[in-house]
C-alpha positions, 0 to 999 in steps of 0.5 A: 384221500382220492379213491378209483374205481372198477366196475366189471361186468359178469356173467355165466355164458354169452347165452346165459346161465346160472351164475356160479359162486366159485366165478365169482370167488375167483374175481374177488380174490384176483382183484384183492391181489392188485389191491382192489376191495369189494364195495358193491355188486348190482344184478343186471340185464347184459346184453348177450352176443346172440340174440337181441334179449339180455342175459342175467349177469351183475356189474361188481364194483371195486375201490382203491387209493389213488396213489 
């Protein structure tokens, strides 16, 4: 069985700010719909677009078959 993968990036603000559980539901809900499943998540600095120092943010890994 081949698998893919996504990785998406996310975070409350460009500037920052308390990550909010209803973001992310809506995330896993809109990628079950394409046929992605939630295989891990990893809490990440992610560079913000002002500013030299990272916002807190978590990269979200998903997987599906490949065909």
């Amino acid at each position: 069985m081949n698998m893919e993968y996504k990785v998406v990036e996310m975070r409350e603000g460009w500037l920052g700010g308390k990550m909010s559980g209803e973001k992310l539901e809506k995330l896993l809900n809109k990628e079950a719909r394409d046929g992605w499943r939630y295989k891990s998540m990893t809490s990440v600095d992610v560079k913000g677009r002002i500013g030299p120092s990272g916002v807190d943010g978590v990269l979200v890994v998903f997987e599906r078959d490949a065909g």
